[in-house]
PDB file of N, CA, C and O in Angstrom:
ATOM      1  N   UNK A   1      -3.441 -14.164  10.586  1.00  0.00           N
ATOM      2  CA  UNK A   1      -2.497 -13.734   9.572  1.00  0.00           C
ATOM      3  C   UNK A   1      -1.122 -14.307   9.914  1.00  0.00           C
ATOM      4  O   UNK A   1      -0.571 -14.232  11.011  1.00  0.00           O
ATOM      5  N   UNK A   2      -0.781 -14.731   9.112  1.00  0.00           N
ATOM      6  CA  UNK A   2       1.002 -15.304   9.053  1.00  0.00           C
ATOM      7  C   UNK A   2       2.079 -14.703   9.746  1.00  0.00           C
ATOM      8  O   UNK A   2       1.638 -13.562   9.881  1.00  0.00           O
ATOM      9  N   UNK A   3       2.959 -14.707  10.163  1.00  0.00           N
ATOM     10  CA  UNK A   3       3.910 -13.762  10.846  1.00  0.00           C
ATOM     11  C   UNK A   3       4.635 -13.295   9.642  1.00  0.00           C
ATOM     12  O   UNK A   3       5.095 -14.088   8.820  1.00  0.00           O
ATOM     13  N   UNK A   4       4.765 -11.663   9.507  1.00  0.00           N
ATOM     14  CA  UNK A   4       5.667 -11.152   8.455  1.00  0.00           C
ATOM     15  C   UNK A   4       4.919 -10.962   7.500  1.00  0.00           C
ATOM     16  O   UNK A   4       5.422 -11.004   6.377  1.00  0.00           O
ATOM     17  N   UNK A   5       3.304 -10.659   7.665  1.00  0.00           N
ATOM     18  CA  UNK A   5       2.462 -10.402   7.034  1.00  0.00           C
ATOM     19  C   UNK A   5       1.486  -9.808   7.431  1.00  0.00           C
ATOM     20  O   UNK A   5       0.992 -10.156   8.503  1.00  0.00           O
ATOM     21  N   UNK A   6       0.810  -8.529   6.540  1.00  0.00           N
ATOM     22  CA  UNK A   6       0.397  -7.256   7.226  1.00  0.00           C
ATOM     23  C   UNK A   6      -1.147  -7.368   6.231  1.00  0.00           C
ATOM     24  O   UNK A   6      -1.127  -7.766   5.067  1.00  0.00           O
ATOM     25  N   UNK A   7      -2.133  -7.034   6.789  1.00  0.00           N
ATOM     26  CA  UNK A   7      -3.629  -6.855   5.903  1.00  0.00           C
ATOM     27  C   UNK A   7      -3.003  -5.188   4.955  1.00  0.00           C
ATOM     28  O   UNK A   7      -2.458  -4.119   5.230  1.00  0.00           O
ATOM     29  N   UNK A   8      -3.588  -5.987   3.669  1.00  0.00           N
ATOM     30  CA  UNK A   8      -3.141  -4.730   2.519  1.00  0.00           C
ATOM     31  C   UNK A   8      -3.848  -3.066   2.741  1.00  0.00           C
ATOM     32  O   UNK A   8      -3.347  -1.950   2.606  1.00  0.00           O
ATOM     33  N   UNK A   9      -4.990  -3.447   3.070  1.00  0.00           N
ATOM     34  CA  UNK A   9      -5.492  -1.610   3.357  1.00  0.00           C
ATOM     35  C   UNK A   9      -4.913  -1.166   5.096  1.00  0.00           C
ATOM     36  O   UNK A   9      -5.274  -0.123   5.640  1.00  0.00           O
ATOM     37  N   UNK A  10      -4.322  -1.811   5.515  1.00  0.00           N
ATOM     38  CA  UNK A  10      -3.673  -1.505   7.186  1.00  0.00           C
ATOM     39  C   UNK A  10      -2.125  -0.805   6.531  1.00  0.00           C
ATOM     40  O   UNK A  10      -1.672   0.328   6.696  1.00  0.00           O
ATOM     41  N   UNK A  11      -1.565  -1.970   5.750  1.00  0.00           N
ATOM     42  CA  UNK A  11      -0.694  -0.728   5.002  1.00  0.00           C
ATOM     43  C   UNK A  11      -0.820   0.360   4.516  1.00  0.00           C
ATOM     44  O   UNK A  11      -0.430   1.429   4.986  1.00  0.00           O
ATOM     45  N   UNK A  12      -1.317   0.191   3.639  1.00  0.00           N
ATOM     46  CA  UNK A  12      -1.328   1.237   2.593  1.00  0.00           C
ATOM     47  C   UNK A  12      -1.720   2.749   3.413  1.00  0.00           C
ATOM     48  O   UNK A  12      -1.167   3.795   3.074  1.00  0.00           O
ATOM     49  N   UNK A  13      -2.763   2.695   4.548  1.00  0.00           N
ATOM     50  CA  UNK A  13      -2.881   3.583   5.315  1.00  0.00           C
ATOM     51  C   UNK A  13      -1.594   3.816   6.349  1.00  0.00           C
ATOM     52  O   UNK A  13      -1.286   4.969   6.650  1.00  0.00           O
ATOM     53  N   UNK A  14      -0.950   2.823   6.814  1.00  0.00           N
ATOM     54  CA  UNK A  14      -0.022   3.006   7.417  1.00  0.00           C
ATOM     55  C   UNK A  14       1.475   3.769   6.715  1.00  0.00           C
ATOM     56  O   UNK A  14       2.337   4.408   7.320  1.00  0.00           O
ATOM     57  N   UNK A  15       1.412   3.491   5.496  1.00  0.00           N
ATOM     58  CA  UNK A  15       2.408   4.483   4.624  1.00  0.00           C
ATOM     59  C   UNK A  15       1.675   5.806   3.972  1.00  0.00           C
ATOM     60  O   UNK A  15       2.337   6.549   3.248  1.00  0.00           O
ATOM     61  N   UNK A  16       0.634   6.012   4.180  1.00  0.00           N
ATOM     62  CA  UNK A  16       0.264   7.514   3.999  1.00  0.00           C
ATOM     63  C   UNK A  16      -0.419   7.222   2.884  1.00  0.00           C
ATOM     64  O   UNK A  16      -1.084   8.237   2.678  1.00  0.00           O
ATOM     65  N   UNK A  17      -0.715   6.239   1.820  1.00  0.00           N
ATOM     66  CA  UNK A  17      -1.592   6.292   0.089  1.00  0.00           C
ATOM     67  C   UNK A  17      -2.730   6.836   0.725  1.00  0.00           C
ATOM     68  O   UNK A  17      -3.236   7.671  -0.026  1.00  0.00           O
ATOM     69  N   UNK A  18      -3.472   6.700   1.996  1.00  0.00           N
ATOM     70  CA  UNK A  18      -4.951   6.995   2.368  1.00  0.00           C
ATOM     71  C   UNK A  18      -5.018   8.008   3.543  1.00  0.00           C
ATOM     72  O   UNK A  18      -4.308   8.029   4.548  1.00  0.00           O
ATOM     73  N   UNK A  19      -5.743   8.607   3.293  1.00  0.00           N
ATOM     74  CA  UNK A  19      -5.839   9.336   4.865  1.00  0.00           C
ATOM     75  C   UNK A  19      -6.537   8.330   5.680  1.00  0.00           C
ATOM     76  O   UNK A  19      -5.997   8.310   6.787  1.00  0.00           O
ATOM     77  N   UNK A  20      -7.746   7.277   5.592  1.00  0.00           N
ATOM     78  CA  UNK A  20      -8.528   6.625   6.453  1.00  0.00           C
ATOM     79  C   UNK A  20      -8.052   5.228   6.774  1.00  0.00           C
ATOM     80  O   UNK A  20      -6.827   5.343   6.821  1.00  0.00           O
ATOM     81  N   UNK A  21      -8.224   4.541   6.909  1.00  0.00           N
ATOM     82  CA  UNK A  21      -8.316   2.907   6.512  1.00  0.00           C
ATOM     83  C   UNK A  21      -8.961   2.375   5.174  1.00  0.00           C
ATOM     84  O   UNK A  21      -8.714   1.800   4.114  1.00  0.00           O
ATOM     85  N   UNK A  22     -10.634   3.353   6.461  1.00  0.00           N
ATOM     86  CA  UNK A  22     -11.748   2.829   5.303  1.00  0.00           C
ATOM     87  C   UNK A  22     -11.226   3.381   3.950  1.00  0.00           C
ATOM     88  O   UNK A  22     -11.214   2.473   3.119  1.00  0.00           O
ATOM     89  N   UNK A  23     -10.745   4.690   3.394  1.00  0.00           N
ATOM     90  CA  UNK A  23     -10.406   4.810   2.468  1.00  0.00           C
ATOM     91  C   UNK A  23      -8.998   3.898   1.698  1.00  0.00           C
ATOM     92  O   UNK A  23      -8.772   3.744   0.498  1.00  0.00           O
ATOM     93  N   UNK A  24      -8.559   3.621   2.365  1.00  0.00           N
ATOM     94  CA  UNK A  24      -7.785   2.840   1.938  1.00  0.00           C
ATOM     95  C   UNK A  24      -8.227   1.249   1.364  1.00  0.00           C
ATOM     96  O   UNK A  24      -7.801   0.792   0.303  1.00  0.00           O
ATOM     97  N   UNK A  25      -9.287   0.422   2.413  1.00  0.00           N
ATOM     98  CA  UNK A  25      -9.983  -0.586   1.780  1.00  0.00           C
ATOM     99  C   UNK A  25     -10.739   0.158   0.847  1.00  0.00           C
ATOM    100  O   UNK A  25     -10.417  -0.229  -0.276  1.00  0.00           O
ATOM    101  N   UNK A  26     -11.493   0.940   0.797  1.00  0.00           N
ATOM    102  CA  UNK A  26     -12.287   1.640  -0.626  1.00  0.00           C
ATOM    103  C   UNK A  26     -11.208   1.435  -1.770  1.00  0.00           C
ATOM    104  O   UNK A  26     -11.478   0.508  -2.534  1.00  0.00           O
ATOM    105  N   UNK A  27      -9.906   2.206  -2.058  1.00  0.00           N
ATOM    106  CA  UNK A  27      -9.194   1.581  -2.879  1.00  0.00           C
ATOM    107  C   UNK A  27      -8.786   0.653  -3.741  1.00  0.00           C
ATOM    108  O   UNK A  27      -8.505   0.595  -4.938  1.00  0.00           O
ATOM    109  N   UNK A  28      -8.835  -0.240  -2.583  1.00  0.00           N
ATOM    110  CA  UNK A  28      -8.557  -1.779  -2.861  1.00  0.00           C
ATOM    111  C   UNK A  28      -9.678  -1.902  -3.889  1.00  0.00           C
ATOM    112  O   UNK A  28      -9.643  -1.896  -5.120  1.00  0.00           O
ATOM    113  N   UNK A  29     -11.127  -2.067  -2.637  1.00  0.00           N
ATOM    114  CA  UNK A  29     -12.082  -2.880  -3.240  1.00  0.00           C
ATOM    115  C   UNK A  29     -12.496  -2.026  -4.940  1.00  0.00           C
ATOM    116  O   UNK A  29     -12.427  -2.701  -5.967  1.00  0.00           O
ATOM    117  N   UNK A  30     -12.769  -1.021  -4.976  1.00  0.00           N
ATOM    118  CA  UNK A  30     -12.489  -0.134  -6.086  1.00  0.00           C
ATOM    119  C   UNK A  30     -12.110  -0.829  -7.466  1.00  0.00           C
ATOM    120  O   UNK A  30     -12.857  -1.141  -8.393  1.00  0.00           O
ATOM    121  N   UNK A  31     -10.724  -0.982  -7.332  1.00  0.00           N
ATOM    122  CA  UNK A  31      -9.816  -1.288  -8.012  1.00  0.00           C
ATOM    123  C   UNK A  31      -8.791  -1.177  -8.223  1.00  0.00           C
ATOM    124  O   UNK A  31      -8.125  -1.930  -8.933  1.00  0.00           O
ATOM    125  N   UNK A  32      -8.418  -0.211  -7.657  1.00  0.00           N
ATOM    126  CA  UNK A  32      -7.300   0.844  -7.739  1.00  0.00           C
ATOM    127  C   UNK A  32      -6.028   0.430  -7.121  1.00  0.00           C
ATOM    128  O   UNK A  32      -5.137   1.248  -6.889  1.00  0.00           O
ATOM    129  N   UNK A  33      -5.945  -0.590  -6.901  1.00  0.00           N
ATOM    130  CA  UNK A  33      -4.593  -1.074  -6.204  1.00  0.00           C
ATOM    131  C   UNK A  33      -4.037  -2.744  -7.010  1.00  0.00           C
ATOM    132  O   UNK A  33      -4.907  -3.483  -7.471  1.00  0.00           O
ATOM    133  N   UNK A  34      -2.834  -3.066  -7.063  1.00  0.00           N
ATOM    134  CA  UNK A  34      -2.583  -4.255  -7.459  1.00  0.00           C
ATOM    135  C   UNK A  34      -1.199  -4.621  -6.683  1.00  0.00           C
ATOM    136  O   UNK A  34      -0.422  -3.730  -6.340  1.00  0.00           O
ATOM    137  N   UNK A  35      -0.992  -5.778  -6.474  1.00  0.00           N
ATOM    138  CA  UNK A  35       0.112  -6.347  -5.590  1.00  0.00           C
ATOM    139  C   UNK A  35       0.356  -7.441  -6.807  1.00  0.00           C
ATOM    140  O   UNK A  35      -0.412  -8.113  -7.495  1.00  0.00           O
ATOM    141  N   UNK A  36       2.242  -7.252  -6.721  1.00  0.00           N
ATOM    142  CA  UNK A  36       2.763  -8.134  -7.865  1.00  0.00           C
ATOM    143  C   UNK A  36       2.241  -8.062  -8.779  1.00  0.00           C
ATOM    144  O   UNK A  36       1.959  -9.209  -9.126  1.00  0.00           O
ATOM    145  N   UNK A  37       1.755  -7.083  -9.745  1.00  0.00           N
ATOM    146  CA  UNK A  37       0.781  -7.072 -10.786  1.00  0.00           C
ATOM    147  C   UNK A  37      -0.353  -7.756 -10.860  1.00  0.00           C
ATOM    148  O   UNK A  37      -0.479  -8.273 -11.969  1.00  0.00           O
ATOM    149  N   UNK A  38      -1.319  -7.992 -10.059  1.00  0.00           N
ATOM    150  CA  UNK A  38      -2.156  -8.549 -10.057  1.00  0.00           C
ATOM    151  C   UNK A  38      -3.219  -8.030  -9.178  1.00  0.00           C
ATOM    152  O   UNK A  38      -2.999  -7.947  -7.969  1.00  0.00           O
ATOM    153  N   UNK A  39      -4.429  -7.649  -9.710  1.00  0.00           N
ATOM    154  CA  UNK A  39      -5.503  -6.813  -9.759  1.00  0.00           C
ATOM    155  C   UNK A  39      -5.769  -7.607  -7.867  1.00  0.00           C
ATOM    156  O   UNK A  39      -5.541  -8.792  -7.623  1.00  0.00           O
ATOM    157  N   UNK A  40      -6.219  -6.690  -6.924  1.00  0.00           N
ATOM    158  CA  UNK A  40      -6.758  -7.445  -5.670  1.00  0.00           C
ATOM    159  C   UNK A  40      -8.181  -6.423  -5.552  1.00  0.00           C
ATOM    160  O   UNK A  40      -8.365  -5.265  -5.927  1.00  0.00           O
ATOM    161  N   UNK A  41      -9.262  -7.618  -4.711  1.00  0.00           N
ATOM    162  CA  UNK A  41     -10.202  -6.726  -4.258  1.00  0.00           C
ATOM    163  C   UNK A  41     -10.464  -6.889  -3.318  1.00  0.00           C
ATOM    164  O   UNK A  41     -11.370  -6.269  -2.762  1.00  0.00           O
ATOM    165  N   UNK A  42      -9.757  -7.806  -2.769  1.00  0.00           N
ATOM    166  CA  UNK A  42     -10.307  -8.006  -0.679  1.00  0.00           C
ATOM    167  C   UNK A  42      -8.794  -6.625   0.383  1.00  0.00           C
ATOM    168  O   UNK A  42      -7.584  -6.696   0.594  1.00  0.00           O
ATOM    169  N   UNK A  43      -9.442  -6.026   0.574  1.00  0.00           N
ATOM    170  CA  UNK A  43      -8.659  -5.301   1.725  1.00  0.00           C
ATOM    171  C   UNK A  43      -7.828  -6.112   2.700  1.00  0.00           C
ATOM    172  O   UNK A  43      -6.688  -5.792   3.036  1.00  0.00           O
ATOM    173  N   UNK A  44      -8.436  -7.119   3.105  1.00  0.00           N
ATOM    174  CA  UNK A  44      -7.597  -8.201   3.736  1.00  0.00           C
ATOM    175  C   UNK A  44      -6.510  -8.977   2.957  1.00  0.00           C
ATOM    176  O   UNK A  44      -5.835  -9.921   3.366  1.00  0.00           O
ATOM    177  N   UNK A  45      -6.491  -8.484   1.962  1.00  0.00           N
ATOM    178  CA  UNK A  45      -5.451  -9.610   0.910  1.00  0.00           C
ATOM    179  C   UNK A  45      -4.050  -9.260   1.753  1.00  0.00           C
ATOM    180  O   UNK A  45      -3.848  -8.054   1.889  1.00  0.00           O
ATOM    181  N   UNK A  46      -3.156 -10.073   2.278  1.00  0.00           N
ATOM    182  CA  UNK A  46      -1.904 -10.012   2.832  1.00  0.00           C
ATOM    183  C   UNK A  46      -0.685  -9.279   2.063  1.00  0.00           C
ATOM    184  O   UNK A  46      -0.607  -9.529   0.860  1.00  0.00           O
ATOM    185  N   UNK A  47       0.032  -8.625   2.478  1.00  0.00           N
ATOM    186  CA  UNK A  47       1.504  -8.358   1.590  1.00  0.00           C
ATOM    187  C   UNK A  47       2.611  -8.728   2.565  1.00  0.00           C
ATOM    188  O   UNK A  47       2.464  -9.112   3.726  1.00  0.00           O
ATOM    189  N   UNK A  48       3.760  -8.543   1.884  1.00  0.00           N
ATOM    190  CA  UNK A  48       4.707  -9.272   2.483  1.00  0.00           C
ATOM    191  C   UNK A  48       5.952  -7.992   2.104  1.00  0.00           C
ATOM    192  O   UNK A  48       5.763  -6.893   1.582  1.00  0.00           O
ATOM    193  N   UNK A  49       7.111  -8.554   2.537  1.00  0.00           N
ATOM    194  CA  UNK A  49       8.245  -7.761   2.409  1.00  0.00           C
ATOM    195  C   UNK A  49       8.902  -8.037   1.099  1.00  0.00           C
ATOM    196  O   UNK A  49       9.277  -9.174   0.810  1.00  0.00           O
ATOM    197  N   UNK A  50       9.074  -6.832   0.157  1.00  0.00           N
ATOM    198  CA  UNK A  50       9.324  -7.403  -1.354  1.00  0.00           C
ATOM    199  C   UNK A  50       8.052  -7.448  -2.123  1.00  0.00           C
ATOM    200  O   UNK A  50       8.042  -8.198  -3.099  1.00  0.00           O
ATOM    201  N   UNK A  51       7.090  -6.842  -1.876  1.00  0.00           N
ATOM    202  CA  UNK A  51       5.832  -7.120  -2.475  1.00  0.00           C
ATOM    203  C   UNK A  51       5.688  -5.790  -3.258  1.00  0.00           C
ATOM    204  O   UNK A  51       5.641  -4.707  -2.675  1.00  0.00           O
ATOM    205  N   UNK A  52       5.622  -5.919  -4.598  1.00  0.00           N
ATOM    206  CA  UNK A  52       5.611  -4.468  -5.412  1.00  0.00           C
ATOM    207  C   UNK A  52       3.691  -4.251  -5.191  1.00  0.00           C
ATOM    208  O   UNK A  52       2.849  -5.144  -5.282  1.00  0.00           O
ATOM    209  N   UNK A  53       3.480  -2.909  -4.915  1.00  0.00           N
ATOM    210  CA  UNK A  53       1.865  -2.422  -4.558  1.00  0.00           C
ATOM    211  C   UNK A  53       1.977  -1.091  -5.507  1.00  0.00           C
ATOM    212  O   UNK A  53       2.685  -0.101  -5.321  1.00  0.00           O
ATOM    213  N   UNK A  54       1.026  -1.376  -6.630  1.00  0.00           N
ATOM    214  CA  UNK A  54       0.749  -0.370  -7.372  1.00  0.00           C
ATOM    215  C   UNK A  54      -0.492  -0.126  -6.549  1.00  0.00           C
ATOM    216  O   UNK A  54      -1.267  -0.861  -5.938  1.00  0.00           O
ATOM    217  N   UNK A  55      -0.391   1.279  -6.772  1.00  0.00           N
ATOM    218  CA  UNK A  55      -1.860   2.653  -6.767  1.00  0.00           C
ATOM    219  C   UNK A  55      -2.122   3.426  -7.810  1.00  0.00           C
ATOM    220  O   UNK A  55      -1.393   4.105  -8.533  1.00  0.00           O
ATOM    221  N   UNK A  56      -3.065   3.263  -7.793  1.00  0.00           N
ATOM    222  CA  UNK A  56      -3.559   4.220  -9.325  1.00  0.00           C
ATOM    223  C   UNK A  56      -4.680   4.927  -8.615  1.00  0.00           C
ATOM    224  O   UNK A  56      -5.833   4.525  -8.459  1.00  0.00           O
ATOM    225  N   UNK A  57      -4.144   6.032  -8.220  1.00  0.00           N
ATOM    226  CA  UNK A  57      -5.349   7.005  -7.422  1.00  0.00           C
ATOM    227  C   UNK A  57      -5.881   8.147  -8.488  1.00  0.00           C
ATOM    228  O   UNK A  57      -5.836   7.922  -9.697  1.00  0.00           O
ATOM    229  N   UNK A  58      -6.263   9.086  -8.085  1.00  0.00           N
ATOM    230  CA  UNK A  58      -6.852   9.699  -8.998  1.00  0.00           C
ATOM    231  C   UNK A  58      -5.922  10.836  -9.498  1.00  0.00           C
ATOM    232  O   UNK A  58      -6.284  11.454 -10.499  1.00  0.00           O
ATOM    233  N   UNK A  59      -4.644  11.199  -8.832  1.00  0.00           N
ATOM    234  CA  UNK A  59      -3.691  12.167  -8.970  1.00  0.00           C
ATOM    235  C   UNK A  59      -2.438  11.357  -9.472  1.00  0.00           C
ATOM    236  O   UNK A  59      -1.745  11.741 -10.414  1.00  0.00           O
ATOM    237  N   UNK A  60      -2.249  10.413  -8.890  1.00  0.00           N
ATOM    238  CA  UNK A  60      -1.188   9.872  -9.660  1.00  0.00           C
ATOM    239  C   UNK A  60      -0.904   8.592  -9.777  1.00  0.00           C
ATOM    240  O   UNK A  60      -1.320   7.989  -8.788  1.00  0.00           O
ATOM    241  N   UNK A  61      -0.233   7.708 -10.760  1.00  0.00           N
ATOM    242  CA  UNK A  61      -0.287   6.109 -10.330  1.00  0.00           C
ATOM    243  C   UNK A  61       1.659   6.026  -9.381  1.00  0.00           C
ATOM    244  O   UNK A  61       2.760   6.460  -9.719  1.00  0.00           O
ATOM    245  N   UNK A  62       1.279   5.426  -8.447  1.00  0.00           N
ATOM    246  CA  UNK A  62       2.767   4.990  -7.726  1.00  0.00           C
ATOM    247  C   UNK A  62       2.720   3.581  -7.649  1.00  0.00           C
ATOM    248  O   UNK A  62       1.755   2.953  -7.214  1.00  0.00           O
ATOM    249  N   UNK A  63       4.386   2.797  -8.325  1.00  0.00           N
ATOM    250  CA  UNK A  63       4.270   1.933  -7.531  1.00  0.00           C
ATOM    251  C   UNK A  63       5.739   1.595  -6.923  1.00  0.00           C
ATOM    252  O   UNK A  63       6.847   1.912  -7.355  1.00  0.00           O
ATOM    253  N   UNK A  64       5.324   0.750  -5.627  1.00  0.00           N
ATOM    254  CA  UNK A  64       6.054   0.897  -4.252  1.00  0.00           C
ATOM    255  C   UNK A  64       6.631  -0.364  -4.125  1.00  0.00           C
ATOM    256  O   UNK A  64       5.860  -1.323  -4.166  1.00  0.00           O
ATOM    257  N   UNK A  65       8.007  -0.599  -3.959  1.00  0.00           N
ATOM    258  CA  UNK A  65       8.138  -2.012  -3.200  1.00  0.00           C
ATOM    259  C   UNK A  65       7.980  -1.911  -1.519  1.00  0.00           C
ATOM    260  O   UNK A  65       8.161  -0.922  -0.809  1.00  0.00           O
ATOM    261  N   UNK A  66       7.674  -2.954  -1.225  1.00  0.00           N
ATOM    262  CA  UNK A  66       7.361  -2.647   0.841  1.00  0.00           C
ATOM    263  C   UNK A  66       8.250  -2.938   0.826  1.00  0.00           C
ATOM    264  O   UNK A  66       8.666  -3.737  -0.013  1.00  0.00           O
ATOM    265  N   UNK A  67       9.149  -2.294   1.989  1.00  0.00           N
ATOM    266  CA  UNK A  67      10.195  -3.259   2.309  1.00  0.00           C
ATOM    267  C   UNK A  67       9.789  -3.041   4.206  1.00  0.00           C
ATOM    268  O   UNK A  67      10.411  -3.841   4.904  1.00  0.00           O
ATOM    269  N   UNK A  68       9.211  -2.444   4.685  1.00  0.00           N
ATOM    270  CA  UNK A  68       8.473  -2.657   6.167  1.00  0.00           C
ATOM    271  C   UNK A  68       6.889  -2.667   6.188  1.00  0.00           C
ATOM    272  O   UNK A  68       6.102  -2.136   5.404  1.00  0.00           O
ATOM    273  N   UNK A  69       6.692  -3.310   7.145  1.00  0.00           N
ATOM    274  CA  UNK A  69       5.504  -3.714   7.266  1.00  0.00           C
ATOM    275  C   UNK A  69       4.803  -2.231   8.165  1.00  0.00           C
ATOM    276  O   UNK A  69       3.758  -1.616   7.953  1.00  0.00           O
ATOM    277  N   UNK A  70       5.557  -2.087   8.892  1.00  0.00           N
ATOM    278  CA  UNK A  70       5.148  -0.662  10.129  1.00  0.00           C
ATOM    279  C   UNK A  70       4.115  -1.615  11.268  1.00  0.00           C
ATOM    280  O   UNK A  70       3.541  -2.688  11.089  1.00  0.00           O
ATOM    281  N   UNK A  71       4.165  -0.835  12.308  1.00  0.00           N
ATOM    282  CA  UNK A  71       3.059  -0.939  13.266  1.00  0.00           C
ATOM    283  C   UNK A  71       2.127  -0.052  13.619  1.00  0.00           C
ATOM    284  O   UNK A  71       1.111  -0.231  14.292  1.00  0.00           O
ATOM    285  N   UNK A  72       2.676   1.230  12.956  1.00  0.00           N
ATOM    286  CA  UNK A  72       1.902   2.335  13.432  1.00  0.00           C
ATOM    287  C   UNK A  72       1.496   3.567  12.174  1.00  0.00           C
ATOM    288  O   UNK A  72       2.163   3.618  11.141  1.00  0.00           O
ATOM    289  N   UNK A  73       0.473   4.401  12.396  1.00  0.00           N
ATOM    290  CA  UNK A  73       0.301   5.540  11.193  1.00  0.00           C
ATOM    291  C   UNK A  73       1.343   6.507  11.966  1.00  0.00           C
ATOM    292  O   UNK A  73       0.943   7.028  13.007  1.00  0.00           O
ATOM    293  N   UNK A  74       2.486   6.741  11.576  1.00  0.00           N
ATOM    294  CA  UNK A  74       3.161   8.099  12.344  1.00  0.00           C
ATOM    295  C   UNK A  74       3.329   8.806  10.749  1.00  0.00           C
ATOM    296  O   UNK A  74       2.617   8.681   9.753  1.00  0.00           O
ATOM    297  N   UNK A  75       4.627   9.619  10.987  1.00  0.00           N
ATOM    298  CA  UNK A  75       4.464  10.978  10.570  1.00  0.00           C
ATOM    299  C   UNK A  75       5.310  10.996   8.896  1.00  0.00           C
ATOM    300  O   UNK A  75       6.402  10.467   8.684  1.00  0.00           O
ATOM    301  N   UNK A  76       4.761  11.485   8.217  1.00  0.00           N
ATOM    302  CA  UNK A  76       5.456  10.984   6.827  1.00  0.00           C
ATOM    303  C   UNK A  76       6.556  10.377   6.578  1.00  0.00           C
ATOM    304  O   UNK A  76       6.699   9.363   5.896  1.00  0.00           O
ATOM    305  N   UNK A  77       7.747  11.289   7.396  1.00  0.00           N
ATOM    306  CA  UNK A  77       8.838  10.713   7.115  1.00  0.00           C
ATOM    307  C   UNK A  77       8.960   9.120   7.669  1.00  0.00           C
ATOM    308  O   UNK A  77       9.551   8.361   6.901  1.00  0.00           O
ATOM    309  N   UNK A  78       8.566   8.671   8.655  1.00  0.00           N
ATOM    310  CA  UNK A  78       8.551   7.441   9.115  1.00  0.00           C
ATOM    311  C   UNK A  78       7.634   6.622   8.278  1.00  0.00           C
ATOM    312  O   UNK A  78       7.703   5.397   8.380  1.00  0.00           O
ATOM    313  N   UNK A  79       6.631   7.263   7.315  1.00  0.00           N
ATOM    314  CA  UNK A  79       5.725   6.169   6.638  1.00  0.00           C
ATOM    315  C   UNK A  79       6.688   6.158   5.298  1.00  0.00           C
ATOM    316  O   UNK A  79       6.896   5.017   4.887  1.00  0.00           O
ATOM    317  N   UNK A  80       7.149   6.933   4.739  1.00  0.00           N
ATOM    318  CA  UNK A  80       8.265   6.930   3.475  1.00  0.00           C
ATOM    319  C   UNK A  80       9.119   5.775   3.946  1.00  0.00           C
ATOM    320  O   UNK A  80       9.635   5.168   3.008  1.00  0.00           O
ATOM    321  N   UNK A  81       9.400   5.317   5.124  1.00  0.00           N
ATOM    322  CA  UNK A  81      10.708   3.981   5.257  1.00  0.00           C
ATOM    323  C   UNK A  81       9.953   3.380   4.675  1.00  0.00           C
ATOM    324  O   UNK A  81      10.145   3.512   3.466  1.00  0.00           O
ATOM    325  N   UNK A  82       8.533   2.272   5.087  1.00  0.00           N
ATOM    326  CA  UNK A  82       8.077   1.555   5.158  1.00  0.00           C
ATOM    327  C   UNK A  82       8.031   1.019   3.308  1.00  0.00           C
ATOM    328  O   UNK A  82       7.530  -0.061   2.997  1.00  0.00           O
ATOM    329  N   UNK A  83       8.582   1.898   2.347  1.00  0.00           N
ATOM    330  CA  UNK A  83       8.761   1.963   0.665  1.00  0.00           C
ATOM    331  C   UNK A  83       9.511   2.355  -0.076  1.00  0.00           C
ATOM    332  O   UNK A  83      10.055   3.445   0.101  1.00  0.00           O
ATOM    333  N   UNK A  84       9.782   1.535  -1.192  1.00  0.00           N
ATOM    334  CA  UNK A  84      11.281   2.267  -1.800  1.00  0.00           C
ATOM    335  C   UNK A  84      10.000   2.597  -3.156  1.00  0.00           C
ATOM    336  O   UNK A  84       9.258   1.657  -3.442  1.00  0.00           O
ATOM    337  N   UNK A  85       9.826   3.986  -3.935  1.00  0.00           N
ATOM    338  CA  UNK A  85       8.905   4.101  -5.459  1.00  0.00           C
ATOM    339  C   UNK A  85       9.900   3.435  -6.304  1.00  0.00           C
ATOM    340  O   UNK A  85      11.063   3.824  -6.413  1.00  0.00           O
ATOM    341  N   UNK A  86       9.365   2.347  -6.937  1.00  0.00           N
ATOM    342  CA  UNK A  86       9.803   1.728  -8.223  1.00  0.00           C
ATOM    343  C   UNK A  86       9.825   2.918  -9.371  1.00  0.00           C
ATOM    344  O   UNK A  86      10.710   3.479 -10.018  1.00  0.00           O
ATOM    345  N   UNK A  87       8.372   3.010  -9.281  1.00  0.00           N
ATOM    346  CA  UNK A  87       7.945   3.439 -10.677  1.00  0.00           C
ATOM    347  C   UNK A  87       6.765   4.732 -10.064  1.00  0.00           C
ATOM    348  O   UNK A  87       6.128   4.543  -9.027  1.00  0.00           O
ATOM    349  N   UNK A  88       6.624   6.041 -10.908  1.00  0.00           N
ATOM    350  CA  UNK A  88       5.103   6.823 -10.991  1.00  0.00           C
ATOM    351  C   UNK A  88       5.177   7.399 -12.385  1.00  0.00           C
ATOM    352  O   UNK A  88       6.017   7.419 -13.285  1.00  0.00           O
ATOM    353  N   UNK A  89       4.024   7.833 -12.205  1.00  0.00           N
ATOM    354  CA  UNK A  89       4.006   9.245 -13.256  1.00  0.00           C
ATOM    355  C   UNK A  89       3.859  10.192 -12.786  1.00  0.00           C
ATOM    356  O   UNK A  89       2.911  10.822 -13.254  1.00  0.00           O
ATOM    357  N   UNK A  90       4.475  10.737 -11.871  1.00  0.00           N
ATOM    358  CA  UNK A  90       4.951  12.201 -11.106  1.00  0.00           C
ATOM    359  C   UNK A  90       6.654  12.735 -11.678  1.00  0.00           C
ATOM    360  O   UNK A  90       7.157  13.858 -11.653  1.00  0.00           O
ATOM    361  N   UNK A  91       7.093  11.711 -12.061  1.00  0.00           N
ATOM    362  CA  UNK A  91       7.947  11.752 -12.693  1.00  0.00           C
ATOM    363  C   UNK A  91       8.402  12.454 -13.971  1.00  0.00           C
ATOM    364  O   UNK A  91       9.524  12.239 -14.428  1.00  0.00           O
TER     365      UNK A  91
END
């Protein structure tokens, strides 16, 4: 993987969208996720910093710009840096 580039279900678990990984690649492969508007189905698909990541889970759709990549799953408030919400319908 590129430097400054993170596997998409390692995020998405790393900012809290998943409790698992695996659930988090389930997502992906699913459907339920899109980067830059554009539908992905490999869990490995890369994101970058600036990369808008919609979720359309079953409670709500969010979408997120990354602006950190993270290294680690810690504790909400530290996974909330790792995203600024563009857009939901929680709103």
């Amino acid at each position: 993987m590129k430097p400054g580039r993170q596997r998409l279900d390692k995020w998405l678990w790393f900012a809290r969208f998943a409790r698992t990984r695996s659930l988090a690649a389930r997502l992906v492969t699913d459907g339920y996720v899109r980067v830059n508007g554009k539908r992905v189905n490999a869990s490995a698909t890369a994101v970058a910093l600036g990369d808008v990541v919609t979720v359309a889970a079953a409670h709500a759709t969010v979408i997120a710009r990354i602006l950190d990549l993270g290294e680690r799953r810690g504790p909400a408030p530290e996974a909330q840096q790792l995203y600024r919400i563009v857009g939901s319908d929680l709103e």
